[in-house]
C-alpha positions as CSV (number, residue, x, y, z in Angstrom):
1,X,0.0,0.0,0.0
2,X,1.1,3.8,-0.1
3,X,0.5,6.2,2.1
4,X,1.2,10.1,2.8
5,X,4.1,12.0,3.4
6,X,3.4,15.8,3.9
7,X,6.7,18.2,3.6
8,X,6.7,22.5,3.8
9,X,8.3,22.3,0.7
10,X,9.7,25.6,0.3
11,X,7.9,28.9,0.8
12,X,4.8,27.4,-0.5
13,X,5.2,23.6,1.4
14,X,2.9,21.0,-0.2
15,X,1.9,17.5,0.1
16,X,4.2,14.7,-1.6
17,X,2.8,10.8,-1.7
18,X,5.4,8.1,-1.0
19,X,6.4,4.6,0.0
20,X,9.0,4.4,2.5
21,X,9.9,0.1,3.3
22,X,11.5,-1.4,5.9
23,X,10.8,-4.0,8.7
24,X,12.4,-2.2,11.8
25,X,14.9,-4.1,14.1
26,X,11.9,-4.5,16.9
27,X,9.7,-7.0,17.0
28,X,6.0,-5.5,16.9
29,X,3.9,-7.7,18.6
30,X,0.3,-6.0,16.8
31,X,-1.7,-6.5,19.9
32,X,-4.8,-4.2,21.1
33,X,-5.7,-3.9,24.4
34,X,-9.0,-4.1,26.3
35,X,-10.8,-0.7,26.8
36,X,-10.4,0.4,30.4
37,X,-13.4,2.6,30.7
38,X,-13.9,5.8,33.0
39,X,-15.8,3.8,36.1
40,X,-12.5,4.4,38.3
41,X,-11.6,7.9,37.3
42,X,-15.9,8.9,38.4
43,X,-15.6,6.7,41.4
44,X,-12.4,8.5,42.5
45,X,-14.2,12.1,41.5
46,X,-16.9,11.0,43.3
47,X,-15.1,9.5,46.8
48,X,-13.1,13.0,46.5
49,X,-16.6,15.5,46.4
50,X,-18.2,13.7,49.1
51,X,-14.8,14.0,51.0
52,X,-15.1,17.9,50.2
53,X,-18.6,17.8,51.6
54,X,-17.5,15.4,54.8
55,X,-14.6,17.6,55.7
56,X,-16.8,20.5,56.1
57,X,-19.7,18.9,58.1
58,X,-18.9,19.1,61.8
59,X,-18.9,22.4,61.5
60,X,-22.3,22.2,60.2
61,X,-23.7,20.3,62.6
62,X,-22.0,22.3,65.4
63,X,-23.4,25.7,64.2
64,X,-26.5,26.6,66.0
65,X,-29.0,28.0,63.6
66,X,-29.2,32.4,64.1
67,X,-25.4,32.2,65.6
68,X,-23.9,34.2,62.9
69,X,-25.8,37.9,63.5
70,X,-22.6,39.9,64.1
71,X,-19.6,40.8,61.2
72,X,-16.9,39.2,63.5
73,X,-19.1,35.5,63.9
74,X,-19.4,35.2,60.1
75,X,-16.0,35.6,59.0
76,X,-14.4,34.1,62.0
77,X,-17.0,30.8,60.6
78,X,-15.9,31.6,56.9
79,X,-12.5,31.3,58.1
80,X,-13.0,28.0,59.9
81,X,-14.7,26.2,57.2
82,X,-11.8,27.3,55.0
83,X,-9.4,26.4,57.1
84,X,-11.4,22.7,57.0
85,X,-11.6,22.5,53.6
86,X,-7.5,23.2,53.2
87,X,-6.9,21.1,55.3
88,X,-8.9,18.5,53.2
89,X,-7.1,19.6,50.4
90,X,-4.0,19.3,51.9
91,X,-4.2,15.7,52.1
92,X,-5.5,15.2,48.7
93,X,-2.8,16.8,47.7
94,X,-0.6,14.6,49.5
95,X,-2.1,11.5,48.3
96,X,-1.9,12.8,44.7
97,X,1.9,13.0,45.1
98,X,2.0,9.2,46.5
99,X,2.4,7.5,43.6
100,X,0.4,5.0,44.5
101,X,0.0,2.2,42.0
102,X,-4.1,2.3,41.9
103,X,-4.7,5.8,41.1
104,X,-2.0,5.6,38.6
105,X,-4.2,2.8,37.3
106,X,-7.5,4.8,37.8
107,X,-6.5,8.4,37.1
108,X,-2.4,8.1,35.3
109,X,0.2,10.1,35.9
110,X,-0.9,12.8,33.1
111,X,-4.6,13.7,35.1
112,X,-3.0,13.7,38.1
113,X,-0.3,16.2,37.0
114,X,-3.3,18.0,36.0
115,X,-5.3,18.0,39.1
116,X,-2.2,18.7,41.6
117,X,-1.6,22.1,39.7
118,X,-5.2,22.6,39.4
119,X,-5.9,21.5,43.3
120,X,-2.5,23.6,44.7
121,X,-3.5,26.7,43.6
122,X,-6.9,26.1,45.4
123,X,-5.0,25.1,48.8
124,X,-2.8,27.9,48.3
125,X,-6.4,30.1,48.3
126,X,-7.9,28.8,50.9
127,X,-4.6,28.4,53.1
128,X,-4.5,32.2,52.7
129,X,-7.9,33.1,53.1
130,X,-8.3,30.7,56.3
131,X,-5.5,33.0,57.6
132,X,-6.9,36.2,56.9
133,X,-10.5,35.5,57.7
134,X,-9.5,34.0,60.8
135,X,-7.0,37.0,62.0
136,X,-9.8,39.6,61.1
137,X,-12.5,37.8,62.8
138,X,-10.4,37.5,66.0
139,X,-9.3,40.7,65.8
140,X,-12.8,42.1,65.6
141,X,-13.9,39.8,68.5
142,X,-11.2,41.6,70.5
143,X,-11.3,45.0,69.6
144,X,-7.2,44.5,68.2
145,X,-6.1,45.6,65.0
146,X,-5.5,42.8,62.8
147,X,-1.5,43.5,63.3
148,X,-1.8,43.3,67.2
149,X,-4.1,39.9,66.4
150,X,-1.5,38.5,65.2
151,X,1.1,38.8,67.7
152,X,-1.6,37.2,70.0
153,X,-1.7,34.2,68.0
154,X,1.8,34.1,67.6
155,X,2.7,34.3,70.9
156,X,-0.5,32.5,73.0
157,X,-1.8,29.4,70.9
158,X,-0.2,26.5,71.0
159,X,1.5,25.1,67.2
160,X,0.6,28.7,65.7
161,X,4.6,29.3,64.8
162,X,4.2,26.1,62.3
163,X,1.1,27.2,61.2
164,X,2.3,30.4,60.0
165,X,5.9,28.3,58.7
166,X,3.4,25.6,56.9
167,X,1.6,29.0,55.3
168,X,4.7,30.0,54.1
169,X,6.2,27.2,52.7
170,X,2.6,26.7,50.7
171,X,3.1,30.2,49.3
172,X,6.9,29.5,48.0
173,X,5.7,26.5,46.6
174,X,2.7,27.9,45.0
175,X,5.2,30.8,43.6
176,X,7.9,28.8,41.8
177,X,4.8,26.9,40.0
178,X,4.1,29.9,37.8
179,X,5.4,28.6,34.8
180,X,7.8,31.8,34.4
181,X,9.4,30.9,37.6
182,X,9.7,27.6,37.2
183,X,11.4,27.4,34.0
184,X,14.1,30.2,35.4
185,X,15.2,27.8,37.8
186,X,17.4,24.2,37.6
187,X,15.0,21.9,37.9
188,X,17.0,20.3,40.9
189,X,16.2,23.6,42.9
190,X,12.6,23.5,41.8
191,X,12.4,19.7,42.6
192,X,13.9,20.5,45.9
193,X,11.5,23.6,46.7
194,X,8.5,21.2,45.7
195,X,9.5,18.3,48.1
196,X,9.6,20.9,50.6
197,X,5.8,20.9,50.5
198,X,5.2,17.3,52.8
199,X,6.9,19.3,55.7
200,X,3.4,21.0,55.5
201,X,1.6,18.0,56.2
202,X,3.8,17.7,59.6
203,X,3.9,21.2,60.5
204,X,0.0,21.6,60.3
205,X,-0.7,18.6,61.6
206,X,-0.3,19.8,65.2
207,X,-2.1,23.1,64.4
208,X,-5.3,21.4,63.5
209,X,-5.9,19.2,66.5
210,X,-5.1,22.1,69.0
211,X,-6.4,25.2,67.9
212,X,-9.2,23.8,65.3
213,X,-12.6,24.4,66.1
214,X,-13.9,21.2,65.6
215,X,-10.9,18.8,66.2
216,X,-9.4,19.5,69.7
217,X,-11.9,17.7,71.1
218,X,-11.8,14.0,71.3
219,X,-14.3,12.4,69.8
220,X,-15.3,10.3,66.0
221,X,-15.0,13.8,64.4
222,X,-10.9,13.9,65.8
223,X,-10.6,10.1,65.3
224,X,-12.0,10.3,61.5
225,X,-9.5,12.8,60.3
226,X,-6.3,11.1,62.7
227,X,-7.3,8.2,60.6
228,X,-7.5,10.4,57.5
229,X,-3.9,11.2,58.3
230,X,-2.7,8.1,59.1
231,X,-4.2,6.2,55.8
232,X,-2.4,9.6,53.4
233,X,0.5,8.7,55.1
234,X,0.6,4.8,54.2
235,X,-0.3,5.9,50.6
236,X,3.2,7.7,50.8
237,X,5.0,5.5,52.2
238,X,3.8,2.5,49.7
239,X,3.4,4.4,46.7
240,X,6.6,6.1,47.2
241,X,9.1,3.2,49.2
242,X,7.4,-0.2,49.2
243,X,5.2,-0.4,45.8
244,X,8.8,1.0,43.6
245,X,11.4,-1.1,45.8
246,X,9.3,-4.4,45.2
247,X,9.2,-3.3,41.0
248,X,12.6,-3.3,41.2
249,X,14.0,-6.1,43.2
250,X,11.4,-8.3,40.4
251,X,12.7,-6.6,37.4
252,X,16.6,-5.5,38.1
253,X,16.8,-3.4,35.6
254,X,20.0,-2.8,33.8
255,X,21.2,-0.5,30.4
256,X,21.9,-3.0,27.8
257,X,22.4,-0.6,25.1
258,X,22.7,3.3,24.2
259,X,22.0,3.6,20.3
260,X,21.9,7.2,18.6
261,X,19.3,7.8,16.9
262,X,20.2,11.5,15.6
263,X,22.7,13.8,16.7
264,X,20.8,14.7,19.6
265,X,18.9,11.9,20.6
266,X,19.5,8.5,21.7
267,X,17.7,5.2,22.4
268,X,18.3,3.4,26.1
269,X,17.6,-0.3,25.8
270,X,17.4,-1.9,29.0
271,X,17.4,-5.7,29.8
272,X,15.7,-7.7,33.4
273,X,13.9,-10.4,35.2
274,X,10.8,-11.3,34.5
275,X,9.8,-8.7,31.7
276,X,7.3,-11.2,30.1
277,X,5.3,-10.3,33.6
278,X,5.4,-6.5,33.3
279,X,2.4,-4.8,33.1
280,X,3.3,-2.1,30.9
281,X,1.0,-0.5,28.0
282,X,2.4,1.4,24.9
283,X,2.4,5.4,25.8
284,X,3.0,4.9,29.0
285,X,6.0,6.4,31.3
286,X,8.5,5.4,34.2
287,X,10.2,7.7,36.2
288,X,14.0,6.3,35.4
289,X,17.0,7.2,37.5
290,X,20.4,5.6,36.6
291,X,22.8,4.2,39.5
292,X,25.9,5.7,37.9
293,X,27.8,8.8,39.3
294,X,26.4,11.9,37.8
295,X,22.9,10.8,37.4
296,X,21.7,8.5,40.2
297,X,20.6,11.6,42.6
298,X,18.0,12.3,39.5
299,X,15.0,10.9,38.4
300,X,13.2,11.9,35.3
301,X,10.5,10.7,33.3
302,X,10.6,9.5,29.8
303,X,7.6,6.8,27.8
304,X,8.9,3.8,26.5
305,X,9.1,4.2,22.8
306,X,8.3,0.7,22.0
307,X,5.5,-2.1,23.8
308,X,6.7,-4.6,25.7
309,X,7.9,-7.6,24.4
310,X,8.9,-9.6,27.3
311,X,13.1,-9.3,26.4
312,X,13.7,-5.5,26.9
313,X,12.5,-1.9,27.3
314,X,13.5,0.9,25.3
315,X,13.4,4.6,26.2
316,X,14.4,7.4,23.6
317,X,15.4,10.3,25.0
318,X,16.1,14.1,23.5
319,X,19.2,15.3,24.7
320,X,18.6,18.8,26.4
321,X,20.8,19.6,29.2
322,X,23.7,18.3,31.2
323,X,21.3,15.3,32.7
324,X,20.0,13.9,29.7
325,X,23.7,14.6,27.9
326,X,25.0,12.5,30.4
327,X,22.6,9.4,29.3
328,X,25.1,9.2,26.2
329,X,27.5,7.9,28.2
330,X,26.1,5.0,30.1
331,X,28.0,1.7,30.4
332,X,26.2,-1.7,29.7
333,X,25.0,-3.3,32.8
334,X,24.5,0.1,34.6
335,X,21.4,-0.7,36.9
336,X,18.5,1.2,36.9
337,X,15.8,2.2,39.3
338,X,12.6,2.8,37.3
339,X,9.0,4.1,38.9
340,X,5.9,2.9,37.1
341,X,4.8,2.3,34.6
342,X,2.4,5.0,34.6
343,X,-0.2,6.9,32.0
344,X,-3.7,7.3,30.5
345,X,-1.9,8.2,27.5
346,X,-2.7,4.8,26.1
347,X,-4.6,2.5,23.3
348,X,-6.9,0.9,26.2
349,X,-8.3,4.4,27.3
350,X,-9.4,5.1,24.0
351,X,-13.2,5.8,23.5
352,X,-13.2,5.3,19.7
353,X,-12.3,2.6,17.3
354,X,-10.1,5.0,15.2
355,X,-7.7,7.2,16.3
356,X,-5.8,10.2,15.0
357,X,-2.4,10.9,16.3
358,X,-0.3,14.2,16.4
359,X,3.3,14.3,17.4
360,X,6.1,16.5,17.4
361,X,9.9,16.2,17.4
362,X,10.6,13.4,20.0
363,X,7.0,13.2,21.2
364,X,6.6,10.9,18.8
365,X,7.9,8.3,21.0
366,X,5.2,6.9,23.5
367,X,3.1,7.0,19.8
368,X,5.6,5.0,18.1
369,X,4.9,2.6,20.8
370,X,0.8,3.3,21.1
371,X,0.8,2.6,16.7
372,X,1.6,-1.3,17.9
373,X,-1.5,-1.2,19.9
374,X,-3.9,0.7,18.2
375,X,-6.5,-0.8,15.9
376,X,-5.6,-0.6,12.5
377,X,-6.3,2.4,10.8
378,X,-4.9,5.2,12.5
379,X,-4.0,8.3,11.1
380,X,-0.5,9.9,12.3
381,X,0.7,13.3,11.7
382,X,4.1,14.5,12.7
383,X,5.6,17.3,13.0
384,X,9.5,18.1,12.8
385,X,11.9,21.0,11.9
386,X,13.9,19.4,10.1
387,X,14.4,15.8,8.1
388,X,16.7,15.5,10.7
389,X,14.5,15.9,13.3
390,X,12.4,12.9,12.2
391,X,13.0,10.1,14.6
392,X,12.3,6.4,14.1
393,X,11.2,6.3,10.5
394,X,11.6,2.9,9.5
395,X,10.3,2.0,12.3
396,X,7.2,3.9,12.2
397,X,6.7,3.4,8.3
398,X,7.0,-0.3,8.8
399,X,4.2,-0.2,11.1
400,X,2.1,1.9,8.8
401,X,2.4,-1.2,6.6
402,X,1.3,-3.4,9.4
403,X,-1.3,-1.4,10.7
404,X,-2.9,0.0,8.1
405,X,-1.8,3.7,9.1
406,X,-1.8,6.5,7.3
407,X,1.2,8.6,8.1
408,X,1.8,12.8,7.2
409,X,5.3,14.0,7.8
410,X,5.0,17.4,8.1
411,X,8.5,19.0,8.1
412,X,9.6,22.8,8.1
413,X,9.4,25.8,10.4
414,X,5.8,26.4,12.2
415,X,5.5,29.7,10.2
416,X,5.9,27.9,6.8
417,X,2.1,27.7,4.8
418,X,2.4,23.9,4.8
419,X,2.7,23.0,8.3
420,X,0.4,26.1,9.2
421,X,-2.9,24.9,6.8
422,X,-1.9,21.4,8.1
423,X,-2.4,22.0,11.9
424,X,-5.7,24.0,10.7
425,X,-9.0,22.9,10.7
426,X,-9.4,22.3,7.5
427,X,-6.1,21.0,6.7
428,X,-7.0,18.3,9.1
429,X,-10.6,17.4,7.9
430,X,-9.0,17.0,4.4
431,X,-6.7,14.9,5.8
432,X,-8.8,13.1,8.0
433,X,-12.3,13.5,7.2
434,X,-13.6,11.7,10.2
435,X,-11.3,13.8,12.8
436,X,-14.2,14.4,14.8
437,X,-15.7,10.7,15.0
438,X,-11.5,9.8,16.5
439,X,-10.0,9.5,19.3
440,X,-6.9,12.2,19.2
441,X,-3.7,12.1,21.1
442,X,-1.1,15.1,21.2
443,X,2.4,14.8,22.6
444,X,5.0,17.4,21.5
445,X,5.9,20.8,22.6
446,X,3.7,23.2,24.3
447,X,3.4,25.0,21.3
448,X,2.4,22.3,19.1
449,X,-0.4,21.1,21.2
450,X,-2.0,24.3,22.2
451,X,-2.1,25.0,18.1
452,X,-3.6,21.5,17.7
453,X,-6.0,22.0,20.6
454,X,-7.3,25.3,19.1
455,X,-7.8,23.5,15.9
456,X,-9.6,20.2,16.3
457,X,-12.1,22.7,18.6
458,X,-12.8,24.1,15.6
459,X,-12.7,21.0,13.5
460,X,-15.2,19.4,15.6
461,X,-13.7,17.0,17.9
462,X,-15.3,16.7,21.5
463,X,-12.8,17.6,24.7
464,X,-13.3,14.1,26.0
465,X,-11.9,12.6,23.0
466,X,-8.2,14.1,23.0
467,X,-5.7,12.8,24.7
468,X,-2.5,14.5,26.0
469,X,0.7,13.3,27.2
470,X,1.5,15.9,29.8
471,X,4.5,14.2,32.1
472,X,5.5,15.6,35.7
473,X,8.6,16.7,35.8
């Protein structure tokens, strides 16, 4: 059969059929997964409202009707439900960052990268507001000024120092994740700075049980959220300790092979136990750190780049700074401590038989690894600078071939005419006619995708049919 290839050709770019051959060296094993369908994601949703609603209940219950009349009574209540609800969040937060295997199962790493931003900027809120309200309140209660208030609380309640040390760290974090602040720093600072957010969890811990409202007294109310502690907690410690220090004592995983694929980007193959056993889907992502000096104190995440096969893994990475440059030089046999696998940003979660797929430079990798799960019939457009810049070719034409895909690559500058009326609306219904009737997964730069969003919302395609690969980092 032939298929596509779509170049900028020039000034005026244009679209050139060809046949490209060429059975790659990995075995494809053409499999498609079952459909995992949304029932965990909504029961998750819906454990977490009616955890919302639960946290703010006792102080529901121990509100006597007609007991907010005055100014002072109603925000010094606002500020107590809001300091219920942040510490709810807190721990949701918390539990978010565990790793733990089920809701990378349920939710994958991509939502839950998602919903931590989306959730810490509400904790951050209501963490400040709590504070305010409450000082205000109080100091209206007491004829003080709100300065004076403070002071007070400072020096008189028990655990407030913390409090006001756990606010603080909350609002550093909150700060270096505006993206303009993040990407000024080395990520090891950021990474550092992030961490820094369980010592919140410890430092208002104490705050909570002494000076809130409705917890210093003992009681099922106290006992519920102690237990709501102590179960976050064990989520940490297995997600994070137990659940990854099992993978790898089953697995040992160790670098068998570092192949360039371009003059900036290499492939890692990596060799184990019992990799006929690992549950691992195309698209998905671990979280790899390599025990050699220079790179074992980081851990990064990067998709496999081809399915499993049950005889090795293989990452390929982009090299972009001194971690990643570093990779090049890795020694057969170096071991490897790998979290995961984790990822929505797969074949089984599709909702549609067909799928179209839009890459750029090397996102195209957990796709090139998706295309040997997918039905057949998939459409795949990808994006790069440069010829160059095109990574895994034979590969990916071999399995155009195999799996009936139709491939466009699309190669020139973003402000050339043929990449632009490609990535538009109608450049992709004449493309793909039936874009709005696919499933659609986007991995590439931010650019990239926020142009593709914009135009398959105008081509037609509905939000809960596109898929992104958006990886913590």
């Amino acid at each position: 059969m032939t298929y596509p290839r779509t170049h900028a050709a020039g000034r005026r770019g244009g679209t050139t059929p060809s046949r490209r051959g060429g059975r790659p060296a990995a075995d494809v094993r053409l499999l498609v997964p079952p459909r995992r369908g949304p029932g965990g994601r909504r029961l998750l949703a819906g454990l977490l409202v009616a955890g919302l609603l639960g946290s703010v209940l006792p102080w529901w219950l121990d509100t006597p009707a007609g007991s907010l009349r005055s100014t002072a009574a109603t925000v010094t209540a606002a500020g107590r439900i809001t300091g219920l609800v942040a510490g709810y969040l807190l721990l949701v937060q918390v539990l978010m960052m565990s790793r733990l295997p089920v809701l990378e199962r349920w939710v994958g790493g991509e939502r839950i990268a998602r919903l931590h931003r989306d959730v810490g900027a509400t904790l951050l809120v209501a963490v400040l507001a709590h504070a305010s309200l409450i000082l205000v309140g109080y100091a209206d209660l007491e004829d003080n000024s709100v300065l004076t208030e403070a002071g007070v609380l400072l020096r008189d309640h028990e655990d407030m120092v913390s409090a006001f040390a756990a606010a603080g760290i909350l609002v550093l974090v909150g700060l270096t994740g505006v993206r303009a602040i993040r990407t000024a720093l080395p990520y090891e600072l950021w990474h550092a700075l992030h961490l820094s957010s369980y010592a919140v969890l410890l430092l208002g811990f104490a705050h909570q049980f002494s000076n809130g409202a409705q917890l210093f007294r003992p009681g099922p109310v106290r006992t519920g959220w102690i237990a709501a502690y102590a179960l976050v907690v064990a989520a940490l410690l297995w997600g994070r300790v137990l659940a990854p220090l099992a993978f790898n004592l089953r697995h040992r995983l160790r670098v068998a092979d570092v192949v360039a694929e371009s003059p900036d980007t290499i492939s890692i193959y990596l060799t184990g136990d019992r990799l006929e056993r690992l549950d691992l889907l195309g698209g998905q992502f671990f979280r790899w750190r390599f025990l050699t000096r220079g790179c074992w104190w980081q851990a990064h995440p990067f998709s496999v780049s081809a399915a499993a096969n049950g005889r090795w893994l293989r990452l390929t990475v982009k090299v972009v700074g001194a971690h990643t440059a570093d990779l090049r030089d890795l020694d057969p046999g170096t071991r490897v401590w790998a979290e995961g696998p984790s990822g929505t940003f797969t074949a089984a979660h599709r909702t549609r038989e067909r799928a179209l797929l839009i890459a750029g430079g090397s996102g195209i990798t957990p796709i090139r690894a998706m295309l040997e799960e997918l039905p057949p019939g998939a459409a795949l457009i990808y994006r790069a600078r440069t010829p160059a810049d095109v990574l895994l070719q034979r590969e990916l034409d071999w399995l155009a071939e195999a799996r009936d895909t139709s491939i466009w690559y699309v190669v020139g500058s973003r402000h050339d005419p043929g990449p632009r009326q490609v990535l538009s609306p109608e450049g992709l219904r004449r493309l793909v006619p039936d874009v709005a009737r696919r499933d659609v997964y986007l991995c590439g730069p931010p650019g990239l995708v926020e142009e593709a969003l914009r135009a398959l919302r105008r081509a037609g395609v509905p939000g809960r049919q596109i898929h992104l690969a958006t990886f913590e980092l």
